[in-house]
N, C-alpha and C positions, 0 to 999 in steps of 0.2 A: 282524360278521366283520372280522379284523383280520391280512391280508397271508393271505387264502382259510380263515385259522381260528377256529371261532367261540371270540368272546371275551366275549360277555354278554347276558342280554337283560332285555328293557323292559318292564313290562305294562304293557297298555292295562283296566286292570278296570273303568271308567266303561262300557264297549262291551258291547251286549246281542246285537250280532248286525254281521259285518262283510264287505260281500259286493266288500273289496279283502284278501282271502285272495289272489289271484293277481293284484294289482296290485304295481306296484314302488313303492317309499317315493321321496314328493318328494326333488329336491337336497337334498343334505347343507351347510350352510353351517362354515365352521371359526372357531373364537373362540380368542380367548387367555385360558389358563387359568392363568398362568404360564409359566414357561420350560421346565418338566417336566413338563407333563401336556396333556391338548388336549381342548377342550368341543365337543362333536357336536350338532346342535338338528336335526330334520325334524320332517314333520308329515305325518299318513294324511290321504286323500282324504275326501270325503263319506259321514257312517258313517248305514246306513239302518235303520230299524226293519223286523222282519219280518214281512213280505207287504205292505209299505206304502212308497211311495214320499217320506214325509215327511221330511224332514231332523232329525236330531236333533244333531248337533253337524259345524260347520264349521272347517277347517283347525287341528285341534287339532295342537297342537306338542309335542316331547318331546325331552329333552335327556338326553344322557350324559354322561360326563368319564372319562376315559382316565390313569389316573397312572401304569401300568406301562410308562411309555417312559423313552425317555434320551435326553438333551439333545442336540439335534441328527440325530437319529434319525430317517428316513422311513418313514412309512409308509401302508397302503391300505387303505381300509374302504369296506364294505357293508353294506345295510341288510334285512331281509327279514321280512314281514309274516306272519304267521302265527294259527292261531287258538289253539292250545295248544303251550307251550313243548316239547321232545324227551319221552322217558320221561326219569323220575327224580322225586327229591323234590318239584323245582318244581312238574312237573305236576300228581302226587298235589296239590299246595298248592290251585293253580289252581281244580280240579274239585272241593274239599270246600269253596272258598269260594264256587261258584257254586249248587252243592247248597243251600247255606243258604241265596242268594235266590233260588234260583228256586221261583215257588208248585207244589204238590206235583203238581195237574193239567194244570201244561206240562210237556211234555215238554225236557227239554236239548238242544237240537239239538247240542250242540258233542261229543254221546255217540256219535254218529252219523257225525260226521266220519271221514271214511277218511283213512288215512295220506299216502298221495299226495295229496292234494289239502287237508292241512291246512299247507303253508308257498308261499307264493307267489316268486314271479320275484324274485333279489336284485337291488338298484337299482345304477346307474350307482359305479363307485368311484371314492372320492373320495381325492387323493393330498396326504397331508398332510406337515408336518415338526415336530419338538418343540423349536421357536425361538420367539424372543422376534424379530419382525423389527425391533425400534428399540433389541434389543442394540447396544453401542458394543464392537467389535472393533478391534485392535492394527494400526496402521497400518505396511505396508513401507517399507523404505527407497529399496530399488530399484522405479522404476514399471513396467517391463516383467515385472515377477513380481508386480505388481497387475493391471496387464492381462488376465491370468491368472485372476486369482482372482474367486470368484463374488460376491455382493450389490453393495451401491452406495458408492461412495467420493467425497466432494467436495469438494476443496481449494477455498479461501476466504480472501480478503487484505481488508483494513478498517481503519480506522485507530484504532475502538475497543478501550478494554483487556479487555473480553471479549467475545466473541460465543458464539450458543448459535442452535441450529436448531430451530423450532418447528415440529413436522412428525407428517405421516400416511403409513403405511404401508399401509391400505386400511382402506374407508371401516365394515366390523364393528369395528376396533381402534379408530379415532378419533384425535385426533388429543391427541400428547400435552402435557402439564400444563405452565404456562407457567413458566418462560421457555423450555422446551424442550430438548433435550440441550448439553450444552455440546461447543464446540468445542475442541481441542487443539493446541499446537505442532506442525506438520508435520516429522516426520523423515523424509521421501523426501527424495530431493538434488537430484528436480528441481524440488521445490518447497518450496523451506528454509525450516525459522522465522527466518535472519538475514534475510528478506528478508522477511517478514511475514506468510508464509502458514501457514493454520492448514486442520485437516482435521477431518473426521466419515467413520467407518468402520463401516458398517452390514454386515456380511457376510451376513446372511440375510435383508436386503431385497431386493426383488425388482419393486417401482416406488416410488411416494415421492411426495408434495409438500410442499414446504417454505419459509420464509419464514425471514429470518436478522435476530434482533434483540441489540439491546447488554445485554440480560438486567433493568434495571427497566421497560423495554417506552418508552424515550425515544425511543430511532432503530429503525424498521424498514428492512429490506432487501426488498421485494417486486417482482416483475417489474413489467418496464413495463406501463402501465396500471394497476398497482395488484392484480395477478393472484398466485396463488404461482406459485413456480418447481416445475416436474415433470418429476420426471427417469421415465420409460415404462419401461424395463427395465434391467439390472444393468447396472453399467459404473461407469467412472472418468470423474466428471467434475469441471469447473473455473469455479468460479461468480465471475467479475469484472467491473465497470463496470455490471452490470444485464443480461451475458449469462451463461447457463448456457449450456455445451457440453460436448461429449464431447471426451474428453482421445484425440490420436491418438497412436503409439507413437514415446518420443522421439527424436532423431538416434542417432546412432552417435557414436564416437569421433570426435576429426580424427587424420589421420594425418601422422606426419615431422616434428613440432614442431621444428624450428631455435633457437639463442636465441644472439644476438651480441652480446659488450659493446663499444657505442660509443665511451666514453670513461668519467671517472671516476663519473659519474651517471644515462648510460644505458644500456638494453638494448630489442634490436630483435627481437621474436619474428617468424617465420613458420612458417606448415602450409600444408599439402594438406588440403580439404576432407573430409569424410567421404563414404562412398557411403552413398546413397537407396535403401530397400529400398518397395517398393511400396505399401507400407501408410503409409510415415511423409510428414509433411509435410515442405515443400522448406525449408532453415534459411533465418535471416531475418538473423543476428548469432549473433559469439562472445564467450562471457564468459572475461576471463581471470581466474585466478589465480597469485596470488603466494606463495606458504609456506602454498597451500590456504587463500588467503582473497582472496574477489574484490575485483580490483582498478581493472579497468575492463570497457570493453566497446567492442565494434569498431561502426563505420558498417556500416551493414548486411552486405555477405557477405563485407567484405574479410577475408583471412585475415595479414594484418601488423598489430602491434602495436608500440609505445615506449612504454616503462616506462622515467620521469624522474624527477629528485629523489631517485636514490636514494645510498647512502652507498657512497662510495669502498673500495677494499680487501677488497670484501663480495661471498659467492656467494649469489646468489637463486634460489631453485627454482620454476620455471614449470608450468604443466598450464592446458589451453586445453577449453573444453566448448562444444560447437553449442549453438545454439538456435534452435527454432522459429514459427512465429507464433502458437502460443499462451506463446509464452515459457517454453514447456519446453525443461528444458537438460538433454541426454544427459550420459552417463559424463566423467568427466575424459578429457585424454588420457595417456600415460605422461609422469612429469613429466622437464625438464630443467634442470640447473644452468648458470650462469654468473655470471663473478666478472668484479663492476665493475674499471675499470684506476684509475692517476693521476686526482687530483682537477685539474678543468678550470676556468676562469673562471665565476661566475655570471650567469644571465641579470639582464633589468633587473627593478628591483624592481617592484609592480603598483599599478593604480589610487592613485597620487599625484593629492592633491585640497588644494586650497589655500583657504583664508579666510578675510578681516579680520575682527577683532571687537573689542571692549575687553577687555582683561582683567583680571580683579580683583586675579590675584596679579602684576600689574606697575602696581596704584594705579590701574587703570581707564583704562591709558594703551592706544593704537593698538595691537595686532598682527596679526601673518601667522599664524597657526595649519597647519604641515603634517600632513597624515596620510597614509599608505601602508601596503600590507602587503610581505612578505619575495618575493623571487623565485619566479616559478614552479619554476625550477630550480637549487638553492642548486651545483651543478656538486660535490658530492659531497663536499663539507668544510663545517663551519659557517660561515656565516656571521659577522666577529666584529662590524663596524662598517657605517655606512653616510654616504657622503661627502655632504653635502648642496651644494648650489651654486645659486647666486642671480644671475642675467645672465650664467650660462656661468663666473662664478668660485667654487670652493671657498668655502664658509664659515663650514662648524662640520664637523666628524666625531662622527656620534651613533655612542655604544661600545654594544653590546647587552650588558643586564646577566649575569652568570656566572651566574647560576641558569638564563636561558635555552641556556645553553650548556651546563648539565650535565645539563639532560633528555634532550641529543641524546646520550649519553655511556647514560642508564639506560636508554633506550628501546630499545638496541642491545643487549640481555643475551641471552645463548644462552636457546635456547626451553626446555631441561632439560639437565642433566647430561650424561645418556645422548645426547641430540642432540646437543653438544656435544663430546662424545668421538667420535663418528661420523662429524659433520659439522659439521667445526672450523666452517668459513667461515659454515656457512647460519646465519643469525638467524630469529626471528621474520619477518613481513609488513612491519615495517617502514622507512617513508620518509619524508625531511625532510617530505613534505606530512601524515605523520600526527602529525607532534609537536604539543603542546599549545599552542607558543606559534606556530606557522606561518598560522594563521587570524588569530592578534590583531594591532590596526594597531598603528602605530609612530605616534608624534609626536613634533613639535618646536615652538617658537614662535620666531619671528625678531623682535624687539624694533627692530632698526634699522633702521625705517622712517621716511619720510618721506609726510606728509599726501597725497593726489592723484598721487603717481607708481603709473608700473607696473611691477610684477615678475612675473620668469620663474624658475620654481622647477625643479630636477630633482635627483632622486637618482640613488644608483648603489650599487651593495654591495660590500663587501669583507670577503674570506674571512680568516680566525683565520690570524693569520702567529706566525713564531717565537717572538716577545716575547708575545705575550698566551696562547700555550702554554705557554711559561713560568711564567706566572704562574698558569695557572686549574691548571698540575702542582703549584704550592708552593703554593697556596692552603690555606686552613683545610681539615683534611680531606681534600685533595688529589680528583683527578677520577678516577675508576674510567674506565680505557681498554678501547673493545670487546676482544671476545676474539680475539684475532688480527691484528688492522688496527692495533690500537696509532697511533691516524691523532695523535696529538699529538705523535707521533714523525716522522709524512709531510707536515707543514704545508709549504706555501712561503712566499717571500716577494713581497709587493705582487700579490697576486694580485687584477687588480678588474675588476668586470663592467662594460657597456655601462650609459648614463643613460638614467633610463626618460623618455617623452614627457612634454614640459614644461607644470605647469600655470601658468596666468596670473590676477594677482589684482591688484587696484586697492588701492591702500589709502584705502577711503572711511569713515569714521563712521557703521556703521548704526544705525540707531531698535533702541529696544527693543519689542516685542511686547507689544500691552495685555495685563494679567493681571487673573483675574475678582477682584471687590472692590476693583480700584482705585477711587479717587476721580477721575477722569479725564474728561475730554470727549472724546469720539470720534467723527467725521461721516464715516460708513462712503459711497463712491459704488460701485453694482454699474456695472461697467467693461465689460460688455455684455449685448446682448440676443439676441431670437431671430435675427436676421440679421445678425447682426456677424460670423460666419464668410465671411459672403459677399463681405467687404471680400478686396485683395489680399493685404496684412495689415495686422490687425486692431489689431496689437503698434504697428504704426509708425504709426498713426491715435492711441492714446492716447499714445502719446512725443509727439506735436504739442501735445496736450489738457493735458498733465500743469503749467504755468505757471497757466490758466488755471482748474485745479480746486485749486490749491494756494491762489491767490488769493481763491477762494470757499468756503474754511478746510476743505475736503477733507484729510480725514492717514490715514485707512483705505481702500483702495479692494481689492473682491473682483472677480478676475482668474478668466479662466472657465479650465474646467479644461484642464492641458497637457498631457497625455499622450495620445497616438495614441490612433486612435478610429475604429470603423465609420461612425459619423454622421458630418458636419459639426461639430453642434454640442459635441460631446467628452463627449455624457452615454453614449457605448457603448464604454467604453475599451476597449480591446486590449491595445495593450503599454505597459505602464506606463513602461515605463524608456526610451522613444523620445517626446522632447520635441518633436516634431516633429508639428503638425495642420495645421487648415485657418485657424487664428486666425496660424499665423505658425512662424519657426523657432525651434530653443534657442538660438540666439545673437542671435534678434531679443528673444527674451524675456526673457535675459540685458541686455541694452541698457535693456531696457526696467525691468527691477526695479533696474537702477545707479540710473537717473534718478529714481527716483522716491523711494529715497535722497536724494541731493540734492537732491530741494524735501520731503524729511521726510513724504514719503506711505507708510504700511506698507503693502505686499502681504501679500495671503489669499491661500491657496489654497483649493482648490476642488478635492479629487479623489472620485470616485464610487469605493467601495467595497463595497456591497450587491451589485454584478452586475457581470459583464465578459464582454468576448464572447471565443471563441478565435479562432487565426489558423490552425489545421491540423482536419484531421477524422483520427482515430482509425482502425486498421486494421477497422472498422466502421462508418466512414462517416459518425461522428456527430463534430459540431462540439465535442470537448470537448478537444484539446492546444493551449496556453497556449504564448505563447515572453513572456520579457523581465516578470517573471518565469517561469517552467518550470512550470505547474498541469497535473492530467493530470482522469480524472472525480473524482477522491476531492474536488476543490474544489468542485463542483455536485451542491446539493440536490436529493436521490435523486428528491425531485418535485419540480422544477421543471418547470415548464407550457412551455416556451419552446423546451429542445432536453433530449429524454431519456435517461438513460443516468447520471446523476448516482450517486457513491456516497456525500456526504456526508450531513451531517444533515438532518432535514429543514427546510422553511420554517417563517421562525416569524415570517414577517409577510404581506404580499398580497405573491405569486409576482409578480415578471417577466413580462409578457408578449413583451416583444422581447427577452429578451437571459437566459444564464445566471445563476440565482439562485446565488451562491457561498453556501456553507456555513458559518455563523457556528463549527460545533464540529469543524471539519477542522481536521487536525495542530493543535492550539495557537490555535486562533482565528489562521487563517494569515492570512485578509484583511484582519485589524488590524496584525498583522507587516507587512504585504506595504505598507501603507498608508505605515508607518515607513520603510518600504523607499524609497518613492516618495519621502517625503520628502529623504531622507537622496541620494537620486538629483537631486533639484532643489539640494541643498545645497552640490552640484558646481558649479552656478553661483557663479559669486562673488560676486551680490550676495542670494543669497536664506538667510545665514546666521541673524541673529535670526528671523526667519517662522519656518522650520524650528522 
């Protein structure tokens, strides 16, 4: 029977006699039959021979299939045990094929049967739908009209290029074929694919467990302990670091967005927070955006914002969105313009870094090597030059070549026509911090040095004045001016920024660094042992040492490792980029790599990169945020033994027992990156240039 009418029936003609006439038919189990039709299975009770208590067949099963439904269609069936189908053809069928077996001197008992008591008590109804539950349905945009909506939805961020959920919707379906469904770009806005998140939309599932792999079955994602993840009933949820949760409903708008232009390169946003509706969690931060593309994000709940670096003459359009502690971020707010004033002075330029070395293309003679990047805040006009000065005097002006100055010119094109006619002023998102050449460092070499003295190096920038607008306007091809600002027209003159913090460099003759296949002699000494932390420092014990290991033809000497450290002895790094442990400080170690220079001893280094520990615990309690460099859990192998919660690859050697196993296949092989990193951080010393 199928929603009270009957819609088919079964014979049982193996059965000589069945005394569950007025029993009810076992549970009805449901299977998939496809997506349009639905497979029925029960089984009759203990069928007995007559007048004999023997068994003749046990839990026999019987199966239907159902194709006259429609997709997605529910519906209710019963089951009802009978000895002869209704009147009609069937039965006539029934009763001439029993006639034949049965021998002439028994009698039929089934001839006998009164009406009333030939169909027994229908069975319990079972409440079915004509779904596929590991369908992959259409994902919303807005999450509060998923909230809404029925089966299971799970946003998912990773740093592989594809993922796929390898998963069961209950345990008759099984679990499906590997690699498992694939995962897709997330278009909800609270959970963007610019930001890496991807989703699976199961709309007539109705529980689940799942396990998330990179698709040729290299990296698994499984709960901690090695468990799947399972999600118990329908809902929206959000599976990151090695937790699945349910996703609660996101902020609200902020309300009263403000936006004040400071001067020619900033803008100062403020709001009023949004109101907390009982259901939603309390916000944690706000994301802003700039021309609808996020641009920063606030300290935790503060609701002011500055937005720097940007171009003079220029209206920017703002929209400010809450976020939660699961890092869901509600609706934008209404957005608002404002237009930068006068271009202002530039701040100082950044990380200026100084270092002696030979150099080839000056015949292998002494020099100073500068490197630096552009201002954090170019004060809202390009940058054209940068004045360099050596003991507080002037003495070169490095000119930035014209190509770099006419990307800042392309980069500033109305976003479309139509946007453009609308809204002269607004450009695109961008900002002197997004141009191509705002990342790349600058150098210089200063040639006029002298052996053993010391120099004090500083820069300072200066903005494109009349004369070099002049010229980049009659240049080949001439420069294409923004739409509106025409800034080659607003330059000033001597416009210069403050001198960034001065670096300091010796000029000593460093060694060159053995290279494999040299023919060379090398007498390597290891420079410490298990308690050499425990000195006051460790650094100013070998600056004593260093005459007397030169003496006993020492010229390689490995230096234990420098970078901040849970342990003592520096095998638990932490922050890589703080030179500063228990062997001694960066400016003792700095002292110490000069001198060893002048008696011709190379320094090693020595840094640990298989494993690091963090320095913060995560809004979960677990030890997995990284400062110096910034790792979150995507750097820790998803099993590592030590501290869990890892999302990266997995171990592909013997796990860590004290400390996070870092992930060899995160971001790009980040730990090799990050190693370079360290180097390039020590290279800031002035004497540890050839080592590097």
């Amino acid at each position: 029977m199928r929603d009270g009418r009957e819609l088919a029936t079964v014979l049982a003609t193996a059965t000589t006699q069945s005394q569950a006439a007025k029993q009810s038919q076992n549970e009805l189990q449901v299977k998939r039959s496809g997506s349009s039709s639905i497979l029925r299975s029960g089984s009759f009770s203990t069928i007995l021979r007559r007048g004999s208590s023997t068994m003749l067949r046990e839990m026999e099963s019987f199966t239907w299939t159902d194709a006259a439904v429609e997709h997605a269609g529910s519906y209710s069936y019963t089951v009802t045990a009978c000895h002869l189908p209704a009147a009609g053809k069937l039965r006539e069928a029934v009763l001439k094929e029993r006639q034949a077996r049965v021998a002439p001197e028994e009698h039929d008992f089934l001839l006998d049967v009164q009406e009333g008591l030939n169909a027994g008590e229908a069975s319990s109804a079972v409440e079915a739908s004509a779904v596929d539950e590991l369908e992959i349905g259409r994902c919303q945009e807005q999450l509060r009209k998923m909230l809404k909506s029925g089966g299971i939805t799970v946003f998912y961020k990773t740093s592989w290029a594809r993922a796929y959920a390898h998963c069961c919707a209950s345990e008759e379906l099984g679990w499906s074929t590997l690699p498992g469904l694939s995962l897709e770009p997330s278009p909800c806005h609270a959970f963007p694919a610019s930001e890496g998140w991807l989703v699976l939309c199961l709309p007539y599932a109705k529980s689940l467990d799942l396990v998330m792999n990179d698709g040729p079955g290299n990296q698994w994602d499984k709960a901690p302990g090695g468990r799947n993840y399972t999600v118990a009933v329908p809902g929206v949820m959000v599976l990151s670091g090695g937790q699945l949760e349910r996703v609660v409903p996101p902020p609200q708008e902020p309300r009263a967005l403000q936006a004040e232009a400071l001067d020619g390169s900033r803008i100062r946003l403020t709001w009023q927070p949004p109101a907390v509706a009982a259901d939603e969690a309390p916000v944690s931060c706000y994301k802003v955006f700039r021309n609808g593309r996020l641009v920063g994000q606030t300290e935790l709940t503060s609701c002011v914002y500055q937005d720097v670096n940007l171009f003079a003459f220029t209206d920017y359009e703002y929209s400010v969105a809450a976020v939660n502690r699961q890092q869901v971020a509600g609706p934008l707010s209404e957005p608002i313009t404002a237009k930068t004033e006068l271009p202002g002075p530039p701040s100082e330029p950044r990380n200026l870094r100084a270092g002696c070395r030979k150099e080839a293309s000056q015949g292998g003679e002494l020099a100073v090597r500068l490197e630096w990047e552009p201002p954090a805040d170019c004060g809202g006009a390009p940058v054209a030059a940068y004045e360099i000065l050596r003991n507080g005097t002037v003495v070169w002006s490095y000119q930035v070549p014209a190509a770099r100055l006419r990307s800042e010119a392309q980069a500033a094109q109305p976003m479309d026509p139509e946007a453009a006619a609308e809204r002269r002023w607004v450009r695109s998102s961008c900002s002197y911090s997004q141009l191509s050449w705002f990342k790349d460092v600058l150098e210089w070499t200063d040639t006029d040095i002298r052996m053993g003295e010391s120099y004090s190096y500083q820069v300072r920038a200066v903005q494109l004045g009349p004369e070099r607008a002049d010229e980049l306007r009659s240049s080949a091809g001439g420069l294409v001016q923004r739409c509106g600002s025409r800034f080659l027209d607003n330059v000033l003159s001597d416009v210069v920024g403050p001198v960034c913090e001065a670096a300091e460099v010796r000029a000593v003759a460093f060694l060159d660094a053995p290279k494999l296949g040299e023919r060379k002699c090398m007498i390597m000494f290891q420079a410490f042992d298990w308690d050499s932390c425990k000195a006051s420092c460790w650094y100013d014990v070998l600056l004593g040492l260093l005459p007397e290991l030169r003496t006993a033809g020492v010229n390689l000497m490995w230096l234990p490792p420098p970078s901040d450290s849970v342990d003592h002895h520096g095998y638990l790094p932490r922050k890589w980029y703080v030179l500063d442990n228990h062997y001694g400080s960066a400016e003792q170690l700095q002292n110490l790599v000069t001198a060893m220079h002048e008696q011709e001893i190379i320094p090693m280094l020595d840094v640990v990169v298989n494993h690091r520990c963090a320095s913060l615990q995560d809004s979960a309690g677990r030890w997995l945020k990284f400062e110096e460099p910034d790792w979150e859990g995507w750097a820790v192998c998803r099993d590592s033994t030590a501290v869990p919660g890892g999302t990266g690859a997995g171990v592909t050697g013997e796990p860590a027992q004290y400390a996070p196993s870092t992930s060899s296949a995160s971001r790009c092989c980040r730990q090799v990156e990050a190693a370079c990193e360290v180097v390039a951080c020590l290279r800031q010393l002035d004497a540890w240039q050839e080592v590097a």
